[in-house]
C-alpha positions as CSV (number, residue, x, y, z in Angstrom):
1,X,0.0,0.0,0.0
2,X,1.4,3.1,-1.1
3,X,1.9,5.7,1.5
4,X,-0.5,8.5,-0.1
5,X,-3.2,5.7,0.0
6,X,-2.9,4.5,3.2
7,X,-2.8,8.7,4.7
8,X,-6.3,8.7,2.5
9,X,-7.4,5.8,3.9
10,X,-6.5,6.6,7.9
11,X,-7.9,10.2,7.2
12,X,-11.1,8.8,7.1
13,X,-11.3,7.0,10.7
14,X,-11.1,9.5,13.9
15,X,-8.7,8.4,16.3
16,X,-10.1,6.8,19.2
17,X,-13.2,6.8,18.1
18,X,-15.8,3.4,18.6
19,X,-17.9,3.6,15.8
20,X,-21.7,1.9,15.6
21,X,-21.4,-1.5,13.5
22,X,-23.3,0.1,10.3
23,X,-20.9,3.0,10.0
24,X,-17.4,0.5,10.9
25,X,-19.1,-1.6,7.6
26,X,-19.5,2.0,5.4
27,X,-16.2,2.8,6.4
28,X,-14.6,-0.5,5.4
29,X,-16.5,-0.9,2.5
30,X,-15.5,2.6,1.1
31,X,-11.6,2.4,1.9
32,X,-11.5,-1.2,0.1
33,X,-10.0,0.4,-3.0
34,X,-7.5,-2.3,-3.9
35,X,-7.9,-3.5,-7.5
36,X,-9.3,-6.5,-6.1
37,X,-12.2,-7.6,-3.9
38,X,-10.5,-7.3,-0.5
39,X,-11.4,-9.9,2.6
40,X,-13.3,-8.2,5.6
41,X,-11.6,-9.4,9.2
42,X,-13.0,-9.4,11.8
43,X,-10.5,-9.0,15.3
44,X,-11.9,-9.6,19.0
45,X,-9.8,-9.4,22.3
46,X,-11.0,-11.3,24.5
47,X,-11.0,-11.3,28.3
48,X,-8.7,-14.5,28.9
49,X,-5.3,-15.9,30.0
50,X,-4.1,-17.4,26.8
51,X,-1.4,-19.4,29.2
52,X,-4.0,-20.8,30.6
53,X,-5.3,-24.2,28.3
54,X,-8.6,-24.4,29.8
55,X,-9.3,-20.1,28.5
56,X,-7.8,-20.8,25.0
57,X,-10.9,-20.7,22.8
58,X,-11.6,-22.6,19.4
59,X,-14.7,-23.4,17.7
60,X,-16.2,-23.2,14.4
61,X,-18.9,-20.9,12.4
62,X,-21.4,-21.3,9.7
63,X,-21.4,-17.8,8.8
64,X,-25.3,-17.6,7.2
65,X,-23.8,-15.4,3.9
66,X,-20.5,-17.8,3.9
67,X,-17.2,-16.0,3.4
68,X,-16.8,-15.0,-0.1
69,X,-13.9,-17.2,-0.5
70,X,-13.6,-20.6,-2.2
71,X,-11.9,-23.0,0.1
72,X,-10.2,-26.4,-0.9
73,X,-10.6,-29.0,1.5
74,X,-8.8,-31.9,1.4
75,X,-10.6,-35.4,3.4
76,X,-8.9,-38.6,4.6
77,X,-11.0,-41.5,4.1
78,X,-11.1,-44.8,2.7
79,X,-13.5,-46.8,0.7
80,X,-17.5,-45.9,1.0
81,X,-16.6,-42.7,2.8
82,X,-13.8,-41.6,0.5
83,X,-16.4,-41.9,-2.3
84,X,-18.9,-39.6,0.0
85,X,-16.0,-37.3,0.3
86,X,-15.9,-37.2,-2.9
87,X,-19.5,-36.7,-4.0
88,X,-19.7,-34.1,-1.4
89,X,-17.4,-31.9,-3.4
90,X,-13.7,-32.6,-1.4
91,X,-11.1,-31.2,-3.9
92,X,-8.5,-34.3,-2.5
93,X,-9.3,-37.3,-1.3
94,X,-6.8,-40.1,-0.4
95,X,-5.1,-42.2,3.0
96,X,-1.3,-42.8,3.0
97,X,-0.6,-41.3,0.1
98,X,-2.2,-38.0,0.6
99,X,0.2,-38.7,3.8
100,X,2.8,-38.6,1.3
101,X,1.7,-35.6,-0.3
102,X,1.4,-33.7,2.8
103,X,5.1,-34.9,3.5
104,X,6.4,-33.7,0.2
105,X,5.1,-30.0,1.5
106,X,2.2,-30.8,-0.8
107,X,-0.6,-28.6,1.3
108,X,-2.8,-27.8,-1.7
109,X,-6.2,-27.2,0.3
110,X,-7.4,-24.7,2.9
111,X,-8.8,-27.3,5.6
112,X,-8.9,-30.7,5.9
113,X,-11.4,-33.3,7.3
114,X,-11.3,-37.1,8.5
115,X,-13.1,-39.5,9.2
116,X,-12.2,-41.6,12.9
117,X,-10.7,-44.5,12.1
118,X,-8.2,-42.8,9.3
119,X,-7.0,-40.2,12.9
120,X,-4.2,-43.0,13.4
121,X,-2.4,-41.9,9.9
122,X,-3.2,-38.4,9.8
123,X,-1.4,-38.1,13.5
124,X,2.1,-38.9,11.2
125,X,1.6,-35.1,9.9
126,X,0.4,-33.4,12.8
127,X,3.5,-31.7,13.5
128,X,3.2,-30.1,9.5
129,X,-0.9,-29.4,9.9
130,X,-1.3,-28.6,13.5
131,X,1.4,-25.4,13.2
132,X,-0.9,-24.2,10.0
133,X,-4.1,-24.0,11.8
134,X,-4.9,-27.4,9.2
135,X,-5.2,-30.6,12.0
136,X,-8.9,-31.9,12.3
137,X,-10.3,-31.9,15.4
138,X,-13.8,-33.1,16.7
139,X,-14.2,-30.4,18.9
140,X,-14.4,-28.3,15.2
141,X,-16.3,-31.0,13.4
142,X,-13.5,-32.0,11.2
143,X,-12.9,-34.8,12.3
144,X,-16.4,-36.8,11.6
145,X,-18.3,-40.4,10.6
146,X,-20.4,-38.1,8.6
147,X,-17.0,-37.3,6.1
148,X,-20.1,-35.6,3.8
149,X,-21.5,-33.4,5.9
150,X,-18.0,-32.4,7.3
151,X,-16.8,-31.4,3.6
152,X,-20.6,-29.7,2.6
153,X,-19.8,-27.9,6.3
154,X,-16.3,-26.3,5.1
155,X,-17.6,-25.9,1.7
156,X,-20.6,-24.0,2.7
157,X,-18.7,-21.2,4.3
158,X,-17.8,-22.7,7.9
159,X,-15.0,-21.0,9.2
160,X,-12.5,-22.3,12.4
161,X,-11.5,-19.5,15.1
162,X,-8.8,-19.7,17.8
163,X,-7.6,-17.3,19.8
164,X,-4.2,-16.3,19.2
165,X,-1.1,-16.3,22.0
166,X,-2.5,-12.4,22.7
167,X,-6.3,-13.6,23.3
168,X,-7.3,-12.6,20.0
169,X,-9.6,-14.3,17.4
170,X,-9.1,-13.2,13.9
171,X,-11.5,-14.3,11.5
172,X,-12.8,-13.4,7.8
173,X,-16.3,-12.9,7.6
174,X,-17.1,-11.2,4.3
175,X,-15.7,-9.9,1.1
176,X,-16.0,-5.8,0.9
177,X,-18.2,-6.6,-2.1
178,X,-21.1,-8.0,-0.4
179,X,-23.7,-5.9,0.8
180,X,-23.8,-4.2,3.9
181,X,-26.2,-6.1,5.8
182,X,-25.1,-9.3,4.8
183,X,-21.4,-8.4,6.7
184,X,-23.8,-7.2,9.4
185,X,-25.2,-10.5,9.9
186,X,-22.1,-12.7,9.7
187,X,-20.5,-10.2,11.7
188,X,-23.3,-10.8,14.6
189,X,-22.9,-14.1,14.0
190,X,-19.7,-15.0,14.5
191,X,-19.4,-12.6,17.7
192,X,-22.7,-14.9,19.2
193,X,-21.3,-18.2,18.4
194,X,-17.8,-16.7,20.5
195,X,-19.8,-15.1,23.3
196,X,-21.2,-18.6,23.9
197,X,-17.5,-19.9,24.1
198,X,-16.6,-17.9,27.4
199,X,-14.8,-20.1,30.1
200,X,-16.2,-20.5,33.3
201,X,-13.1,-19.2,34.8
202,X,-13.5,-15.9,33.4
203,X,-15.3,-13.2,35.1
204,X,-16.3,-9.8,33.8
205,X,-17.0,-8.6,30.0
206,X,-15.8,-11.4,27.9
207,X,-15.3,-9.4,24.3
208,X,-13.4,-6.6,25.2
209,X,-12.7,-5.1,21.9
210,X,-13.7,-5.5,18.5
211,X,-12.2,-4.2,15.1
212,X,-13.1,-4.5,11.3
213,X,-10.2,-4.4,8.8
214,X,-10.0,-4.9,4.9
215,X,-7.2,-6.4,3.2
216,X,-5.3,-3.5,2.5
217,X,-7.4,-1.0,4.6
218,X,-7.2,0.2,8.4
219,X,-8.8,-1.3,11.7
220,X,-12.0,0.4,12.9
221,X,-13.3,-0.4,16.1
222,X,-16.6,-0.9,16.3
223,X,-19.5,-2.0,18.8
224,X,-22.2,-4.2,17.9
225,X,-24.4,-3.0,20.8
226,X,-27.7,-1.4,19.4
């Protein structure tokens, strides 16, 4: 981002300023000038000890306008549930050798899915997936008997969130093409389904801040409070 644009583009925001959720959407929308259609993220600090295992949160999304964003999803499965992998639109399916694949530094997919029983070989690559966010999990519905449903999940706009080792979830919920109220809704959304995520341990307000971004734009913080 050149420097004249990114002056233009912080002009635009007043400094300390915590804007109403419709007006942080304008604003985002109208600084996304990039010469392509820039992601909308979504940033909340939360009110946890990220040392703390049990206050680490991580959970999953089915954003009801999806992200924007195609997503290549690669399943492990064998036989009858390779084929429903398959069917349910998975871009690679495979056992041991997608193992090799992965291996070679072969990651050609956004997230991955399993079924059960196929957990035993995909543990041979954790230490390559888990760093990169990739590693299925039940707890995010990745790891499944239902290997169709997980990939139509993904496919269909489900997004994973964690909190990072500063207690913050970052998380794409839009495109700045899409209209207004549709980043509205996904942005309510996703801040319900993180509210419900608040450890037992932790007292007080749980979201503590919240900020929009654009690809190439500036953070406005925002509430979501009417």
């Amino acid at each position: 981002m050149s420097g004249k644009r990114f002056r233009q583009i912080r002009a635009n925001i007043e400094k300390d300023k915590v804007y109403p959720l419709a007006e942080a959407i304008a604003l985002i929308k109208t600084n996304a000038t990039a010469r392509f259609d820039e992601t909308v993220e979504l940033a909340a600090n939360l009110n946890i000890n990220s040392q703390k295992t049990d206050q680490n949160i991580r959970g999953t999304a089915q954003l009801p306008h999806g992200t924007g964003r195609s997503c290549r999803v690669a399943a492990f499965a064998r036989g009858s549930a390779a084929d429903a992998a398959t069917a349910a639109g998975a871009d690679i399916v495979g056992a041991e050798d997608l193992v090799e694949q992965i291996q070679r530094g072969e990651l050609n997919f956004d997230r991955c899915v399993s079924t059960p029983d196929m957990m035993v070989i995909v543990s041979k690559v954790a230490k390559i997936l888990g760093p990169r966010g990739l590693m299925p999990s039940p707890k995010t519905g990745t790891v499944s008997t239902d290997i169709a449903a997980a990939v139509a999940a993904v496919k269909g706009g489900q997004i994973e969130f964690r909190t990072d080792k500063g207690g913050v979830v970052h998380a794409g919920i839009g495109k700045a093409s899409f209209d207004a109220i549709k980043l509205e809704e996904n942005i309510k959304f996703l801040l319900g389904v993180i509210s419900k995520e608040k450890p037992t341990t932790t007292k007080g307000v749980f979201i503590k801040k919240t900020t929009l971004s654009s690809t190439m734009g500036c953070g406005v913080v925002f509430t979501a409070e009417s």
